[in-house]
C-alpha positions in Angstrom: -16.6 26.3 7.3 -12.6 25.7 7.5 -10.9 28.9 7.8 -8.5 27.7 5.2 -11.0 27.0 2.6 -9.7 29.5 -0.1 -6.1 28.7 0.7 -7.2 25.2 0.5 -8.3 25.6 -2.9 -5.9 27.4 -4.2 -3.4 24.7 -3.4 -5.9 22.0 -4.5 -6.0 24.1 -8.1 -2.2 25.6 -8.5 -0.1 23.4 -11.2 2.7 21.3 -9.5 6.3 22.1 -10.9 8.1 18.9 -11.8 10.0 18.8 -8.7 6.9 18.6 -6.6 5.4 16.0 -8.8 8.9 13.6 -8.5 9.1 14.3 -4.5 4.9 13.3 -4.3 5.2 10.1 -6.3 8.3 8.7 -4.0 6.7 9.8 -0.7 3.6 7.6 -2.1 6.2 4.8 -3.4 7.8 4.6 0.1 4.2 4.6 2.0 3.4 1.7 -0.1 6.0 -0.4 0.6 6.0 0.7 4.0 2.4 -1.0 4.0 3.2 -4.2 2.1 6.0 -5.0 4.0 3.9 -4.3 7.1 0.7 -6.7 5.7 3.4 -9.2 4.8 4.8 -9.4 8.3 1.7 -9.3 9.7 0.2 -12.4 7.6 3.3 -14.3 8.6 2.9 -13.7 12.2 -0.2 -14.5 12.4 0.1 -17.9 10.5 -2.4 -16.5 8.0 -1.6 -17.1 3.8 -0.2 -20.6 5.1 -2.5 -22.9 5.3 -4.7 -22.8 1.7 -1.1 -23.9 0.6 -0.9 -27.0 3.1 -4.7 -27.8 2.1 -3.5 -27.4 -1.9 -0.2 -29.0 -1.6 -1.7 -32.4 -0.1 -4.8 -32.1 -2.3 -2.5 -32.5 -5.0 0.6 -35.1 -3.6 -2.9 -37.1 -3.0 -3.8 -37.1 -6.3 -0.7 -37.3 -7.7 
């Protein structure tokens, strides 16, 4: 058993003031687009998310 059990409970059950609620939701906003920009780069770098558009785009200047 953690040590910290109670304490953690405590803090798991305690009402967050306003302030705490505000700071939480933009630490979670800047994590996520810390991540999206990080999948985005990724994606480019690896030529990945490209090529489905070549395959589309000459499916359809074919048919065209």
């Amino acid at each position: 058993m953690n040590p910290n059990y109670g304490y953690q409970l405590y803090q798991a059950e305690r009402p967050q003031t306003r302030a705490e609620i505000l700071a939480a939701d933009a630490r979670r906003g800047r994590w996520a687009v810390a991540h999206s920009r990080r999948g985005r780069r990724s994606a480019e770098r690896q030529g990945r998310g490209r090529g489905i558009m070549v395959i589309i785009a000459g499916r359809t200047a074919r048919a065209a």
